[in-house]
Each structure stands twice: as C-alpha cells, then as structure tokens.
C-alpha positions as CSV (number, residue, x, y, z in Angstrom):
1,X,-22.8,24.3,84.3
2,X,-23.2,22.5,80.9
3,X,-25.8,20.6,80.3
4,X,-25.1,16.9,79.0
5,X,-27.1,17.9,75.8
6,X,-24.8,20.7,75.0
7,X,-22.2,19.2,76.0
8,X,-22.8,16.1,73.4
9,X,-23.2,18.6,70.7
10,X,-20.4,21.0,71.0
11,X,-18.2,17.6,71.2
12,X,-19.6,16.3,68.2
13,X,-19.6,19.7,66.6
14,X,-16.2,19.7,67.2
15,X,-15.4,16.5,66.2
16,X,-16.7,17.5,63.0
17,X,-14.5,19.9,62.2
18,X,-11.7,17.6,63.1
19,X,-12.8,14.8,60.9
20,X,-13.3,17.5,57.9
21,X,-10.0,18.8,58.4
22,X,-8.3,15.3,57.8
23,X,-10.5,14.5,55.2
24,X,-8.9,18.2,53.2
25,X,-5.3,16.7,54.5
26,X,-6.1,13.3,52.7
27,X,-7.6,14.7,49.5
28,X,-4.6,17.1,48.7
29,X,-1.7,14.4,49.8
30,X,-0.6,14.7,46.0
31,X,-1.1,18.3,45.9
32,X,2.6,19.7,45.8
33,X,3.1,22.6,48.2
34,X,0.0,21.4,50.2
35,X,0.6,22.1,54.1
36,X,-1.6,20.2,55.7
37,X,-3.7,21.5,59.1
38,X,-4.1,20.1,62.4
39,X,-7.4,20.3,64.9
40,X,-6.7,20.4,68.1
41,X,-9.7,20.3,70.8
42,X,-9.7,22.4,73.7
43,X,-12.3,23.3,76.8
44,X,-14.8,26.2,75.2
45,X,-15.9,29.1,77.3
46,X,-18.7,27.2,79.2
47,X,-17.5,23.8,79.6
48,X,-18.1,22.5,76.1
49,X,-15.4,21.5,74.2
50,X,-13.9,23.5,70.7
51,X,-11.8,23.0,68.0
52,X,-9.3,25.3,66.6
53,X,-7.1,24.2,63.1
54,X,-3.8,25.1,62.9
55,X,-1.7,24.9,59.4
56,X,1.6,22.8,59.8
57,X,4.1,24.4,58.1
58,X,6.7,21.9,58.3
59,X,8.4,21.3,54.5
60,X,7.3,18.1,52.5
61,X,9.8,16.2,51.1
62,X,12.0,17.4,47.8
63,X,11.1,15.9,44.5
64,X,12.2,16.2,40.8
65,X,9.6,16.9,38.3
66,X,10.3,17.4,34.6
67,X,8.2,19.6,32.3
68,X,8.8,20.6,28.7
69,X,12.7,18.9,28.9
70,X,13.9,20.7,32.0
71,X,14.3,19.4,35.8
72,X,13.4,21.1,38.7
73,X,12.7,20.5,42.4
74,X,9.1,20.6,43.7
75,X,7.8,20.5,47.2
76,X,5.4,17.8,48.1
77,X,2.7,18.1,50.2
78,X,3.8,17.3,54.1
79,X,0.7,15.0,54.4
80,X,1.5,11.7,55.7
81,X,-1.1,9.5,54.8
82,X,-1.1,7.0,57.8
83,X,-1.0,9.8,60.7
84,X,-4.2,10.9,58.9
85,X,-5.9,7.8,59.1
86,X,-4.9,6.7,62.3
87,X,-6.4,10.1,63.6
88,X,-9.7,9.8,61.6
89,X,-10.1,6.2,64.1
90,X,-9.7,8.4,67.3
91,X,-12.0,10.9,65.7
92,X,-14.2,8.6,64.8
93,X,-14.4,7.3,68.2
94,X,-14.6,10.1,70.2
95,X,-17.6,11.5,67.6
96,X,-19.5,7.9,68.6
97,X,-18.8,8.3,72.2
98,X,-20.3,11.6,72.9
99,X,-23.2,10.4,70.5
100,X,-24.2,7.8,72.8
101,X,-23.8,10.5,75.8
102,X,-26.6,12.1,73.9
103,X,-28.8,9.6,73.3
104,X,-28.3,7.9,76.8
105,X,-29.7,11.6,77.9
106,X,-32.1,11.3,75.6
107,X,-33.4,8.1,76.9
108,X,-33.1,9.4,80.7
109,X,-35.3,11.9,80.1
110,X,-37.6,10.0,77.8
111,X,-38.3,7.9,80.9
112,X,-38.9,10.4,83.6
113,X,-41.7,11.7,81.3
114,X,-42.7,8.5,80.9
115,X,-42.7,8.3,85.0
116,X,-44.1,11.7,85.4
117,X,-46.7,11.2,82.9
C-alpha cells in the first residue's frame, strides 16, 4: 500500500510533467509544423499515479506564406490555444489538491509527535 506521502508526490510529480508539457504546447503555437503533445495520467505500478505524453499528430490548419515573391502553403502548428489553457486550470488544480494531501499528512503526523512526545 502507498503511503499518503508518496502518494502526494508522485501526483504532484506527475502533475508536473503535465503542466510542462502545456507550457511547450503554448510557447510553440506559432511554430509552423509544431504537433503539439498530450499528458495523460494513469495508475503507476504501486498505487501512485504517472504521467505518460503522447505527440498529437493531427494536421494544423493550411496557410499561405510568401517568401522572396513566391506563395506556398505552410502547416501551422495544431495547438489550440484555449484547450491549453483550460487544461493548465485542471492541472493546476489537481497539483494544489494533492499538495494539501501532503501537508494535511504532514500536520497529522506533526501532532502525534507532538502527543507522543
């Protein structure tokens, strides 16, 4: 069994990741060609919980770019700017709840030494 400790930690850890992840997605949304990733959390080997990232290879919209007199058609990145940060909110969340797991542990045991001692 996981301890409430660990479990805090690998959430947050994994929350982490998640929140970095959509921080890359945000900072290339002008990057043509850019596919963004997606983190998706899932129960670890023990209990805790981890994240794996997965690139979305769906295509970005079409646009027309002109360089040196001549047209041509670029990919944009497939980054949509208000998925992002509607995610980062429940990431943000869940990163705030599991930190408060931890320090409500922390605080537990805090006063049984305060008891035993």
């Amino acid at each position: 069994m996981i301890s409430p400790l660990d479990s805090g930690m690998a959430a947050i850890s994994a929350f982490s990741v998640k929140m970095n992840v959509t921080a890359n997605n945000i900072a290339n949304v002008n990057s043509d060609g850019f596919k963004k990733s997606r983190t998706t959390l899932k129960e670890g080997q023990f209990g805790g919980v981890e994240p794996k990232v997965d690139q979305v290879n769906t295509p970005g919209i079409t646009k027309l770019v002109s360089e040196n007199g001549e047209d041509r058609q670029v990919e944009a990145s497939n980054v949509d700017i208000a998925e992002e940060v509607t995610d980062s909110v429940a990431t943000e969340a869940g990163y705030k709840a599991n930190l408060k797991t931890i320090q409500a542990y922390d605080e537990m045991i805090g006063s049984l030494l305060n008891t035993i001692g």
